[in-house]
CHARMM-style PDB file with segment names, atoms N, HN, CA, C and O in Angstrom:
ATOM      1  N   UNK     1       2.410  14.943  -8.747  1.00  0.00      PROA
ATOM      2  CA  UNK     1       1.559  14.170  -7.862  1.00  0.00      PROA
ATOM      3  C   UNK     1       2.351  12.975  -7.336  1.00  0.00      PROA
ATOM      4  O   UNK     1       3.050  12.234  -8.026  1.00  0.00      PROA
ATOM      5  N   UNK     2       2.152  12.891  -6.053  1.00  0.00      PROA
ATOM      6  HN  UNK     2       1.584  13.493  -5.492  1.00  0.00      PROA
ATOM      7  CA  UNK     2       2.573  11.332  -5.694  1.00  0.00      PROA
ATOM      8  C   UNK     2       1.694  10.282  -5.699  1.00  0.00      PROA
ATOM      9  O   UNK     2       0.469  10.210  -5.600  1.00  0.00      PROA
ATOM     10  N   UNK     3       2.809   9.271  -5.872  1.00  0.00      PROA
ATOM     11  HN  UNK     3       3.804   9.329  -5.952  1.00  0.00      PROA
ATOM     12  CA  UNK     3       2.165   7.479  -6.435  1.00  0.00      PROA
ATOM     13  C   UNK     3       2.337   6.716  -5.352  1.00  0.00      PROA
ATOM     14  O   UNK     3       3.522   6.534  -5.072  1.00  0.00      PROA
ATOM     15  N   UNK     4       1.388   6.100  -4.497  1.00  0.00      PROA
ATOM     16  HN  UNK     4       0.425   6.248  -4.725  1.00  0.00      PROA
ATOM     17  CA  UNK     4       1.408   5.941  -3.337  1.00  0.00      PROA
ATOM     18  C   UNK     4       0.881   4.429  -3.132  1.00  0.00      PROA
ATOM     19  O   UNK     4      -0.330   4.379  -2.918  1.00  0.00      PROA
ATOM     20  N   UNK     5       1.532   3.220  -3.153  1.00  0.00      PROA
ATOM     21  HN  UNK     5       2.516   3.261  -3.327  1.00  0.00      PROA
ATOM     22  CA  UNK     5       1.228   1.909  -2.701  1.00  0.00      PROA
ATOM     23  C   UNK     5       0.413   1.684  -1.384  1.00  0.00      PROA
ATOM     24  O   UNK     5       0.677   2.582  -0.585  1.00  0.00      PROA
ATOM     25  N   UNK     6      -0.448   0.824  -0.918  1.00  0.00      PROA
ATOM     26  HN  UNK     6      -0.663   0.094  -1.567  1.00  0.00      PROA
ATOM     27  CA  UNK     6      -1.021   0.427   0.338  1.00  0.00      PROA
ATOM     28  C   UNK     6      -0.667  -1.095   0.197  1.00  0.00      PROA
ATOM     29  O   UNK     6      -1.119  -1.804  -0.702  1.00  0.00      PROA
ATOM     30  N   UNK     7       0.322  -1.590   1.333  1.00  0.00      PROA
ATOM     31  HN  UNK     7       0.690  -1.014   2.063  1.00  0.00      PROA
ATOM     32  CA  UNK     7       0.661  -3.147   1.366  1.00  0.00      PROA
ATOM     33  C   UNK     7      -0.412  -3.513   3.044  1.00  0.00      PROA
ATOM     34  O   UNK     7       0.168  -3.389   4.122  1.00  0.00      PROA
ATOM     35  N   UNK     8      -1.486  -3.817   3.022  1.00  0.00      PROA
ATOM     36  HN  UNK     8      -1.958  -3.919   2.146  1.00  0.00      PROA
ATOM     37  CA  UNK     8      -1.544  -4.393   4.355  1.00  0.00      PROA
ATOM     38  C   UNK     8      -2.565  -6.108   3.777  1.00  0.00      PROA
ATOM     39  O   UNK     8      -2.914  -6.425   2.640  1.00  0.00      PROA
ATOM     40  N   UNK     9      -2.748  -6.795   4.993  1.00  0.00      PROA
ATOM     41  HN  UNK     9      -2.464  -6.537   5.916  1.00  0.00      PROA
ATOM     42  CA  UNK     9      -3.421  -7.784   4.517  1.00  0.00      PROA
ATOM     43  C   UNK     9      -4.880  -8.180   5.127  1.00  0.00      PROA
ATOM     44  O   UNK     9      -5.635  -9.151   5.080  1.00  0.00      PROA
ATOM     45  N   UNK    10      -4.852  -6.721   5.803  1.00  0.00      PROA
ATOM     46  HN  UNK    10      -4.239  -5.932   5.842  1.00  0.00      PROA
ATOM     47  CA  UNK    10      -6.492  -6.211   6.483  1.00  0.00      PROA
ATOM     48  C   UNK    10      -7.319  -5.707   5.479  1.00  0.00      PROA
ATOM     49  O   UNK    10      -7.256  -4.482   5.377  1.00  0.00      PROA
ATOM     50  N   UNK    11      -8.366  -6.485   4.409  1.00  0.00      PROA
ATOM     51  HN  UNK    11      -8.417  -7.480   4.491  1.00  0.00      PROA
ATOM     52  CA  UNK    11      -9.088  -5.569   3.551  1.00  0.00      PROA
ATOM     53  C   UNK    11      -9.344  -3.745   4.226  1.00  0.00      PROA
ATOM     54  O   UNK    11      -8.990  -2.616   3.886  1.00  0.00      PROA
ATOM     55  N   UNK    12     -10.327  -4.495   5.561  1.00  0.00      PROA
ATOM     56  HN  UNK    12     -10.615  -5.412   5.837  1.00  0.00      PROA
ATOM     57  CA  UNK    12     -10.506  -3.012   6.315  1.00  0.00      PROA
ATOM     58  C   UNK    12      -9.784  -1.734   6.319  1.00  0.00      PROA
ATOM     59  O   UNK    12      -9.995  -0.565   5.994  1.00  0.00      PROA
ATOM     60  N   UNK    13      -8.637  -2.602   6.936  1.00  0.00      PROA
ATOM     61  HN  UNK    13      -8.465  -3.551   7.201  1.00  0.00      PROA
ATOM     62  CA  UNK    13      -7.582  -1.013   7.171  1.00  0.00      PROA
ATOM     63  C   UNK    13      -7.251  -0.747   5.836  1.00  0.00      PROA
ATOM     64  O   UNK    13      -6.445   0.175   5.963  1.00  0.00      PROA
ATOM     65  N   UNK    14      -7.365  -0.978   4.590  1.00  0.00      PROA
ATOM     66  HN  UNK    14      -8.019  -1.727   4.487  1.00  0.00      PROA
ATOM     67  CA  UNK    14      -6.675  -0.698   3.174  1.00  0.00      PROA
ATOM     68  C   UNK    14      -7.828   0.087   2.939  1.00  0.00      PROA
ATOM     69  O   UNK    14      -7.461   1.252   2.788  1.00  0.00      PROA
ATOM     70  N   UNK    15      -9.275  -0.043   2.823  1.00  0.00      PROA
ATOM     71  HN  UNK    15      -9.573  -0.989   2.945  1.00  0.00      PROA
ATOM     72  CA  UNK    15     -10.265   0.430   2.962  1.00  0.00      PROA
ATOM     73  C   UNK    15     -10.367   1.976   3.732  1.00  0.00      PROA
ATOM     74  O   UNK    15     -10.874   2.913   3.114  1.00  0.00      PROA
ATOM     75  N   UNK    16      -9.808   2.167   5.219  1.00  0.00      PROA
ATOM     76  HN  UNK    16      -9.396   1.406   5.721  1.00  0.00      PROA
ATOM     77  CA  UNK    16      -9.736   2.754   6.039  1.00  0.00      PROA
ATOM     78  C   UNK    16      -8.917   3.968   5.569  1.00  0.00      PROA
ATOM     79  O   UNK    16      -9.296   5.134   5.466  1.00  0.00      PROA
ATOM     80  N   UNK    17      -7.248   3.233   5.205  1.00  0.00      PROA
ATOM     81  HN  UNK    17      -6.940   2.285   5.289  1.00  0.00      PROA
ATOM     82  CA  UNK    17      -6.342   4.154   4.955  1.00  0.00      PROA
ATOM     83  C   UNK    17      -6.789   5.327   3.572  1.00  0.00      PROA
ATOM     84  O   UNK    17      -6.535   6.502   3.305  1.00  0.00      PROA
ATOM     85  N   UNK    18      -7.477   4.354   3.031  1.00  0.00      PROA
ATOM     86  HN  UNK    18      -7.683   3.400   3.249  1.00  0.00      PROA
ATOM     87  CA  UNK    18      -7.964   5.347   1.562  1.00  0.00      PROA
ATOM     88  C   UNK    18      -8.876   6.134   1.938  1.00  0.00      PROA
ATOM     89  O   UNK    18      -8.674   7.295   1.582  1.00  0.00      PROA
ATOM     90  N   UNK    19      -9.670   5.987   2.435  1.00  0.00      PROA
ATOM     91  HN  UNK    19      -9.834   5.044   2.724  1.00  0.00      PROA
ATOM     92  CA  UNK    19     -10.771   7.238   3.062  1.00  0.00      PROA
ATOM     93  C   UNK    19      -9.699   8.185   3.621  1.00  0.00      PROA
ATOM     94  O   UNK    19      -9.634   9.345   3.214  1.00  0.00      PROA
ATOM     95  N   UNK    20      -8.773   7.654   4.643  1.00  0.00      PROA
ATOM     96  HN  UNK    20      -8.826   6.712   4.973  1.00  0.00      PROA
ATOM     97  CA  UNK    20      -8.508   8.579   5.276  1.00  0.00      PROA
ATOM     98  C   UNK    20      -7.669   9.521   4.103  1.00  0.00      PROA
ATOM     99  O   UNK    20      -8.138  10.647   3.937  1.00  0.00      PROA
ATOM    100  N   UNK    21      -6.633   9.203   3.392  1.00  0.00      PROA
ATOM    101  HN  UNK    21      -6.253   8.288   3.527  1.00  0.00      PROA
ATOM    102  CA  UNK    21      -5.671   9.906   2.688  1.00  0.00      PROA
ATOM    103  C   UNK    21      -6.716  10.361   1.202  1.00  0.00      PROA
ATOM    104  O   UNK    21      -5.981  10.792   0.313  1.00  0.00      PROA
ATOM    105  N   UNK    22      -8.061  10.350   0.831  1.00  0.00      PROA
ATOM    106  HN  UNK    22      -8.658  10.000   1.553  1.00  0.00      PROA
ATOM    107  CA  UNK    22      -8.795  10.986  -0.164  1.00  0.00      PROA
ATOM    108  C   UNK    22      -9.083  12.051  -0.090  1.00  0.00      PROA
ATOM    109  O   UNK    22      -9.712  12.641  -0.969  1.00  0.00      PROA
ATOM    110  N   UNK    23      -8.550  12.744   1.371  1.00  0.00      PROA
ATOM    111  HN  UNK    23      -8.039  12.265   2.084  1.00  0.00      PROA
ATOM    112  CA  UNK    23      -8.274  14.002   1.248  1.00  0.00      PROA
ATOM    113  C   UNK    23      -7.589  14.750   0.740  1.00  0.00      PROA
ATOM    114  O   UNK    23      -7.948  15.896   0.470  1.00  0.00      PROA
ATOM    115  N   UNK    24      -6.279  14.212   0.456  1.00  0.00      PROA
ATOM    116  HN  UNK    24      -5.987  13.282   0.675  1.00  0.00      PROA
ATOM    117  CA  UNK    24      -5.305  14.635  -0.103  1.00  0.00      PROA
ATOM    118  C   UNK    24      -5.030  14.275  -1.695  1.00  0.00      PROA
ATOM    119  O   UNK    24      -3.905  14.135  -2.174  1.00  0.00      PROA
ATOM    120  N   UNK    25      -5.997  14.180  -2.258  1.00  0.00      PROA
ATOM    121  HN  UNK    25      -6.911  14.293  -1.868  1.00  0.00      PROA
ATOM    122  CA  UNK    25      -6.051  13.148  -3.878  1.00  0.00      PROA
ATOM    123  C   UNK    25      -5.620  14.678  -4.751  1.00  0.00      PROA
ATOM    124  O   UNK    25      -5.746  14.714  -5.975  1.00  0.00      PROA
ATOM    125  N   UNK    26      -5.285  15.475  -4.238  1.00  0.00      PROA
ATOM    126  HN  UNK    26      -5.182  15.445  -3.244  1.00  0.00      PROA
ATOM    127  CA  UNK    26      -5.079  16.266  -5.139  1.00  0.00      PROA
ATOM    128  C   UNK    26      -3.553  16.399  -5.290  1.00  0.00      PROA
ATOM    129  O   UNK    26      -2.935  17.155  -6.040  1.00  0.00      PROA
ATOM    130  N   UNK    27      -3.210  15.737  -4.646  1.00  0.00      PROA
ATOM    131  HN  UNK    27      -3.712  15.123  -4.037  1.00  0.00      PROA
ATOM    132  CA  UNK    27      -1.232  15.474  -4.316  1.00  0.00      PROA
ATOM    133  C   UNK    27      -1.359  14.201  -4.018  1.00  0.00      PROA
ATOM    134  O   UNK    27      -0.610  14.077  -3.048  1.00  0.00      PROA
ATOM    135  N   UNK    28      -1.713  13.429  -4.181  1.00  0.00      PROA
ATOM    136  HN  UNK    28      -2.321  13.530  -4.968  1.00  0.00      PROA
ATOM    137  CA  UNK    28      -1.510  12.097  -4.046  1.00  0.00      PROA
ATOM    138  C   UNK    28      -2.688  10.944  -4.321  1.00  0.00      PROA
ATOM    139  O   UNK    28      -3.810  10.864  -3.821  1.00  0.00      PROA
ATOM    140  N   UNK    29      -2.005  10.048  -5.329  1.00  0.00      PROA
ATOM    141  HN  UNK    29      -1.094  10.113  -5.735  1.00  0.00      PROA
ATOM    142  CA  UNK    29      -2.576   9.228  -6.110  1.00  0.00      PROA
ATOM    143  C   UNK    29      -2.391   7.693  -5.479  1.00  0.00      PROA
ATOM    144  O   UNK    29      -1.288   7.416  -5.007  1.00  0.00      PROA
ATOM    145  N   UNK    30      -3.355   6.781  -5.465  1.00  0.00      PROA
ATOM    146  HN  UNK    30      -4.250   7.006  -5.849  1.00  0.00      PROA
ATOM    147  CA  UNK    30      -2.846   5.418  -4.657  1.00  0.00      PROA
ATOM    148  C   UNK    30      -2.837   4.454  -6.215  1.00  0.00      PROA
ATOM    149  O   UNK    30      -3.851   4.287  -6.892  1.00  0.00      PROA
ATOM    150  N   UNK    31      -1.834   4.049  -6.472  1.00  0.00      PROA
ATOM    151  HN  UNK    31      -1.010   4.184  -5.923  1.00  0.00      PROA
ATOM    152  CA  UNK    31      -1.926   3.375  -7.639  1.00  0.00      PROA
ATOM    153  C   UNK    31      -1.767   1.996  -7.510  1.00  0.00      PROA
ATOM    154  O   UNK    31      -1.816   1.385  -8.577  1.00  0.00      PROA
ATOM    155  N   UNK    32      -1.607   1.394  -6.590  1.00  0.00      PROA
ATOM    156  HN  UNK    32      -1.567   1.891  -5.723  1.00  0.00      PROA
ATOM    157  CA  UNK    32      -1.055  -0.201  -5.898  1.00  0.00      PROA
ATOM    158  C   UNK    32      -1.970  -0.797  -4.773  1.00  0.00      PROA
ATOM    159  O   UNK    32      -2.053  -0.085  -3.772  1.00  0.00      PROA
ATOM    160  N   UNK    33      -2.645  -1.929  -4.757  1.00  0.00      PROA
ATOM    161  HN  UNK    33      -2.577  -2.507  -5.570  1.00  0.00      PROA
ATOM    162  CA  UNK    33      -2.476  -2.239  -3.364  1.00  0.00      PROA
ATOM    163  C   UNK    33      -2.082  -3.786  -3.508  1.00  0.00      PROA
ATOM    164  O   UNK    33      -1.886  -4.515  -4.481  1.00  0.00      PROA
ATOM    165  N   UNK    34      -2.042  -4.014  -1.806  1.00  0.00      PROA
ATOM    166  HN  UNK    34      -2.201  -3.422  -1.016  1.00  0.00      PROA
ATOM    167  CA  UNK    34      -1.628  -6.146  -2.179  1.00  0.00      PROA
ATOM    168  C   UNK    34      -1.744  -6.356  -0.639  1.00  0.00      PROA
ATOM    169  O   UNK    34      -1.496  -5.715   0.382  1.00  0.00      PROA
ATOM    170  N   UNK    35      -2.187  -7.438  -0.943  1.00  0.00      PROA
ATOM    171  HN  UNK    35      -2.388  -7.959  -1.773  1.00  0.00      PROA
ATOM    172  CA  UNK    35      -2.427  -7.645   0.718  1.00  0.00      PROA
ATOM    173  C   UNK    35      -1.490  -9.256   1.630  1.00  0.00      PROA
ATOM    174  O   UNK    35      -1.974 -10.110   2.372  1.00  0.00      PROA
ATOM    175  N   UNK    36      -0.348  -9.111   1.226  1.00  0.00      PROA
ATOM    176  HN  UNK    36       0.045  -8.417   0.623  1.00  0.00      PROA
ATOM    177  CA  UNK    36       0.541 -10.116   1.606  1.00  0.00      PROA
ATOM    178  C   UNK    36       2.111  -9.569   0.715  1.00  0.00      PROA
ATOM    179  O   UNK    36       2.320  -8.983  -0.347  1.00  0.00      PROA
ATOM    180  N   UNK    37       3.304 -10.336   2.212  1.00  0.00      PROA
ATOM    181  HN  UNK    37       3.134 -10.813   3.074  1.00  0.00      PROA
ATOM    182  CA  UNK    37       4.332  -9.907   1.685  1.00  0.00      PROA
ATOM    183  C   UNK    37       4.599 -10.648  -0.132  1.00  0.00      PROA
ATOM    184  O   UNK    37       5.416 -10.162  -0.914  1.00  0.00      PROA
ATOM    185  N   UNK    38       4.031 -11.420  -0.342  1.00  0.00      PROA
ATOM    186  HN  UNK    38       3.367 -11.815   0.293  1.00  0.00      PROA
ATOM    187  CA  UNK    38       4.365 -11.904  -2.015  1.00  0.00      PROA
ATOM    188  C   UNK    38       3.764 -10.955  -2.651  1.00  0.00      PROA
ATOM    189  O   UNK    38       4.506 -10.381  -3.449  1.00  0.00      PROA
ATOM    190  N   UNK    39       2.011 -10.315  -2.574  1.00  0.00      PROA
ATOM    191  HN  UNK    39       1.409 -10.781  -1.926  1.00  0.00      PROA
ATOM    192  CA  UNK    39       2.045  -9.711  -3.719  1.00  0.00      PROA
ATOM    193  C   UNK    39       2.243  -8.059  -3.734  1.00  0.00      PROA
ATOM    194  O   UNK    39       1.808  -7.187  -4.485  1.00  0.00      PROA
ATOM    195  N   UNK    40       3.105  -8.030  -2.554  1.00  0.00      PROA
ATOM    196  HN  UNK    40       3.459  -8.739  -1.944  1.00  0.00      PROA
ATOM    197  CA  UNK    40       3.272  -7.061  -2.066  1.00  0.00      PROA
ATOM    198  C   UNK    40       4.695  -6.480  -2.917  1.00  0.00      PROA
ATOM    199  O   UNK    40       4.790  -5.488  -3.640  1.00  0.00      PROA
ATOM    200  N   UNK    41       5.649  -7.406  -2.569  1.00  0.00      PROA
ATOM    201  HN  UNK    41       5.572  -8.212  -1.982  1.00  0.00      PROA
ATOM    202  CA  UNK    41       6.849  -7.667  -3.310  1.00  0.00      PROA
ATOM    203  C   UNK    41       6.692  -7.497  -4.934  1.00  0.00      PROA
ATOM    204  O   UNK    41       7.446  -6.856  -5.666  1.00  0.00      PROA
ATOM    205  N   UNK    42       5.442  -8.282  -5.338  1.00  0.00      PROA
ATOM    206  HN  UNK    42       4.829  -8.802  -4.744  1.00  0.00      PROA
ATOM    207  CA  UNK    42       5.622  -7.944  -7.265  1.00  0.00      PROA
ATOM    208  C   UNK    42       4.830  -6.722  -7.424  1.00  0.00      PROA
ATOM    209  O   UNK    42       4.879  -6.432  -8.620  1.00  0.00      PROA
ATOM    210  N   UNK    43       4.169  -5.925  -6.825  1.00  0.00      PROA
ATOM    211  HN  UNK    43       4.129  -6.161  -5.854  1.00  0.00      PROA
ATOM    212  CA  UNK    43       4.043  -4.596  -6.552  1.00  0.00      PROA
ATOM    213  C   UNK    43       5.137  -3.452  -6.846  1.00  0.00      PROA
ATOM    214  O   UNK    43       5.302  -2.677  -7.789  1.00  0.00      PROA
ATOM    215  N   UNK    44       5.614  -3.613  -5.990  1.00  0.00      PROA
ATOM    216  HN  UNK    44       5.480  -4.243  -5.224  1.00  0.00      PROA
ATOM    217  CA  UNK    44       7.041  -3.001  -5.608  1.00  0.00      PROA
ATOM    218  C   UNK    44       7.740  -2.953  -6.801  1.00  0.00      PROA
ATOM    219  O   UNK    44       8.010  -1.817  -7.190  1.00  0.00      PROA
ATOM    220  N   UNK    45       8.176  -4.063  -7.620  1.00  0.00      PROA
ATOM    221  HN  UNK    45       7.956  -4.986  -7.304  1.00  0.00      PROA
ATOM    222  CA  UNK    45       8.837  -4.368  -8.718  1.00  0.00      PROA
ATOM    223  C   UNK    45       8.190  -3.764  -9.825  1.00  0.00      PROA
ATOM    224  O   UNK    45       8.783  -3.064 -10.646  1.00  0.00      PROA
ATOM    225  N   UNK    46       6.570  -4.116  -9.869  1.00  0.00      PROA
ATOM    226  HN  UNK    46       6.088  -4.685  -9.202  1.00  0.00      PROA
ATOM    227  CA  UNK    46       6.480  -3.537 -11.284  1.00  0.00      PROA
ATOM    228  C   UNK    46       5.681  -2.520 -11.423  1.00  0.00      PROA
ATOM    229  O   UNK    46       4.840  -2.313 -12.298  1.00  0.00      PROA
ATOM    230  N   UNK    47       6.071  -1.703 -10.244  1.00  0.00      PROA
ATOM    231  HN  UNK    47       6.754  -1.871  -9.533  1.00  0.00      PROA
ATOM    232  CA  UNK    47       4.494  -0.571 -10.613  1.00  0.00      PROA
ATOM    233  C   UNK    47       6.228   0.974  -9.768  1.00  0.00      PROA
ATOM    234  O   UNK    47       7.081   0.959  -8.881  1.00  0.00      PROA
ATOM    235  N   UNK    48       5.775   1.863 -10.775  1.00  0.00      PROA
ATOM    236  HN  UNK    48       5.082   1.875 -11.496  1.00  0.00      PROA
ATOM    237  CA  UNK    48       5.953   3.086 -10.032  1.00  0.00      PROA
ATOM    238  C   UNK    48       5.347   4.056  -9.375  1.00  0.00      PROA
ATOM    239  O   UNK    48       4.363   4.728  -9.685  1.00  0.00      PROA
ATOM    240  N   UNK    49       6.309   4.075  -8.044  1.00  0.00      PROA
ATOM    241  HN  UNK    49       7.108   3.530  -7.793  1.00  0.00      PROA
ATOM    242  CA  UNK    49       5.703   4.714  -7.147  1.00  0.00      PROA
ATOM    243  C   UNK    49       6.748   5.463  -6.487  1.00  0.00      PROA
ATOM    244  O   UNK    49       7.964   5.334  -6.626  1.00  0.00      PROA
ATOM    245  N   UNK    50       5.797   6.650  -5.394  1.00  0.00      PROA
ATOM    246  HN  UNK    50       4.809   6.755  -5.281  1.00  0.00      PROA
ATOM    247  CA  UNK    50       6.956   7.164  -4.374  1.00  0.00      PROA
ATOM    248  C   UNK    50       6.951   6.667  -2.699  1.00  0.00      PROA
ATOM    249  O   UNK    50       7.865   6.350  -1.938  1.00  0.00      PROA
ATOM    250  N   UNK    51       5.981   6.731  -2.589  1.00  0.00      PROA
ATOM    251  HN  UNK    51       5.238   6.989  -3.207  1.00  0.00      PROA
ATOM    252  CA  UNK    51       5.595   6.278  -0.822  1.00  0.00      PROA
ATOM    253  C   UNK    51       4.769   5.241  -0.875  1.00  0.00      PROA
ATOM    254  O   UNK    51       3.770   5.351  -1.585  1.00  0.00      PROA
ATOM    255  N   UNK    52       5.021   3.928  -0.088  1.00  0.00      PROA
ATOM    256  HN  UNK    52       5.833   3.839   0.489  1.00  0.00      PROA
ATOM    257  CA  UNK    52       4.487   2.977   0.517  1.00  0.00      PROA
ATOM    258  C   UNK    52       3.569   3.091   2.185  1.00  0.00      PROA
ATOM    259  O   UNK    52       3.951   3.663   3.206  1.00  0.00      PROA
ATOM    260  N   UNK    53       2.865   2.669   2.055  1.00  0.00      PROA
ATOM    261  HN  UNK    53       2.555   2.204   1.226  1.00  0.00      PROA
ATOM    262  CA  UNK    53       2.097   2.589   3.301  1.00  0.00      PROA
ATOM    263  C   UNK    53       2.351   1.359   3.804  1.00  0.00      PROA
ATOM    264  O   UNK    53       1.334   0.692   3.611  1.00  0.00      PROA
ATOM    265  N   UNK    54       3.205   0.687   4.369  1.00  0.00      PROA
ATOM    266  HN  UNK    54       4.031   1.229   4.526  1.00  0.00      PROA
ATOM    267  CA  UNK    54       2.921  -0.680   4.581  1.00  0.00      PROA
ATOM    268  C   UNK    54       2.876  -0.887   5.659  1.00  0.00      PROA
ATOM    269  O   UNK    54       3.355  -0.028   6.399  1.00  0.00      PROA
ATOM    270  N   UNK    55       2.197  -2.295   6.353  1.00  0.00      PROA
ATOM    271  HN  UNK    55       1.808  -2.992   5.751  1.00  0.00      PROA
ATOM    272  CA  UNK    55       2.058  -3.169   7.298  1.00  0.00      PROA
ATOM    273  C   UNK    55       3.084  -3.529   7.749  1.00  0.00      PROA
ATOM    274  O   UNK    55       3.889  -3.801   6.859  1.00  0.00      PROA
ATOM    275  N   UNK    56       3.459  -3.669   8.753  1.00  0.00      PROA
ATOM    276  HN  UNK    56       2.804  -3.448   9.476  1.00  0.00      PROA
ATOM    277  CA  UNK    56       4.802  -4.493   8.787  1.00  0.00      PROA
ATOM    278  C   UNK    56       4.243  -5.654   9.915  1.00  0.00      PROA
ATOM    279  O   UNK    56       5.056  -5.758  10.833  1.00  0.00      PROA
ATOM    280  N   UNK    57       3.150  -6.483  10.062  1.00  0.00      PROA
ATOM    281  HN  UNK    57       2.489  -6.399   9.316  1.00  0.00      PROA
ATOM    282  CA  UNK    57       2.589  -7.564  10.649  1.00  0.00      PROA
ATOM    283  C   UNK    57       1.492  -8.098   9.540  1.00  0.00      PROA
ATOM    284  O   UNK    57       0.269  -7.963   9.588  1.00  0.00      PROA
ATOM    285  N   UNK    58       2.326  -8.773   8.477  1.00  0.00      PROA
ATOM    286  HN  UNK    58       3.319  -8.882   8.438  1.00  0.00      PROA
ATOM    287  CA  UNK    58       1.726  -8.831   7.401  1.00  0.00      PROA
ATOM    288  C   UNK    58       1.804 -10.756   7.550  1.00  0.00      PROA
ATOM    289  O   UNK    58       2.785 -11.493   7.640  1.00  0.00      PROA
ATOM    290  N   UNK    59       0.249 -11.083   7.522  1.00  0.00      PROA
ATOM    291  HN  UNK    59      -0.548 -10.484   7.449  1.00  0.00      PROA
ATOM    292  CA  UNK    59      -0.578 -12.980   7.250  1.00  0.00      PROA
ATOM    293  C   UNK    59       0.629 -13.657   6.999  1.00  0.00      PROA
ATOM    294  O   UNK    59       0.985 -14.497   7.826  1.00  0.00      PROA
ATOM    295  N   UNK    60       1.409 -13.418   5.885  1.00  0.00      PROA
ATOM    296  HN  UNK    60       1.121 -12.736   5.213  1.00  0.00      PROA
ATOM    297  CA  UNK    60       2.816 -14.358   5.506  1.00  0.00      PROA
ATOM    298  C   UNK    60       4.427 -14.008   5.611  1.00  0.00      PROA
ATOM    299  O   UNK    60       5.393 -14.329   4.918  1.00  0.00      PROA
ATOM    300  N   UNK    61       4.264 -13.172   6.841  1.00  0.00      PROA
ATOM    301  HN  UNK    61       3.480 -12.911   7.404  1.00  0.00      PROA
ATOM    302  CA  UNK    61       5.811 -12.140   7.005  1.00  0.00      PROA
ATOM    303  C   UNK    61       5.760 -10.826   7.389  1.00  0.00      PROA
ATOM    304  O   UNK    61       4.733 -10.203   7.659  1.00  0.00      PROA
ATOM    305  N   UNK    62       6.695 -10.484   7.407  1.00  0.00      PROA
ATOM    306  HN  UNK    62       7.529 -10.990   7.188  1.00  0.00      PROA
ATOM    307  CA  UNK    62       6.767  -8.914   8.006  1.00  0.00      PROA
ATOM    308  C   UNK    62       7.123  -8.387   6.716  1.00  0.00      PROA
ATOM    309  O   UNK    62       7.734  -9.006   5.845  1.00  0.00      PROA
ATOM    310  N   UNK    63       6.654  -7.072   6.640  1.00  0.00      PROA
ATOM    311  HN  UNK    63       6.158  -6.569   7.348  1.00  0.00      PROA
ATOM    312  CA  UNK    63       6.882  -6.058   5.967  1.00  0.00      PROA
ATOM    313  C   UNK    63       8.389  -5.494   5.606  1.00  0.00      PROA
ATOM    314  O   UNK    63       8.702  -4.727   4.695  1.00  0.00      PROA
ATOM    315  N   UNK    64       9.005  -5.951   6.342  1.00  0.00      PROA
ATOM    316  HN  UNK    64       8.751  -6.573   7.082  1.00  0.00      PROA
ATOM    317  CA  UNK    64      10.766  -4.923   6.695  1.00  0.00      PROA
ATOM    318  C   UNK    64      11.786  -6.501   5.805  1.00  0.00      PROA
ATOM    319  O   UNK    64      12.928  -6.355   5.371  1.00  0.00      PROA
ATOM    320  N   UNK    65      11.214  -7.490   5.751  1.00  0.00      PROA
ATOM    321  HN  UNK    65      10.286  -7.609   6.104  1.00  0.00      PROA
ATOM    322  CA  UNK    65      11.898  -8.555   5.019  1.00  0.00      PROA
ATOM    323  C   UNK    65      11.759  -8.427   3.531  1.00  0.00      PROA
ATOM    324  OT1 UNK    65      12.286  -9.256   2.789  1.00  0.00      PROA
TER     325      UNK     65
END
């Protein structure tokens, strides 16, 4: 199964993206979310995962920094 992070800092669209991808919960698991590049970053660090969903027009920075 894949382990799948959501970084955005839109409750909504984090909301949104999970409906949309609960189709696929049988191959893919969302084990992360954070809604800014900081807690986005200690995410990243301490959780395993394979695919990120992220924002890259993220409240305190871009996503790609």
């Amino acid at each position: 199964m894949l382990k799948a992070l959501i970084i955005d800092d839109e409750h909504l669209a984090r909301q949104n993206l999970k409906a949309l991808l609960h189709q696929f919960s049988n191959i893919l698991e969302i084990v992360g979310e954070a809604n800014s590049v900081e807690s986005g970053t200690i995410l990243i660090e301490e959780t395993d995962f394979d695919l990120v969903f992220l924002d890259i027009n993220l409240s305190d920075g871009s996503g790609f920094n």
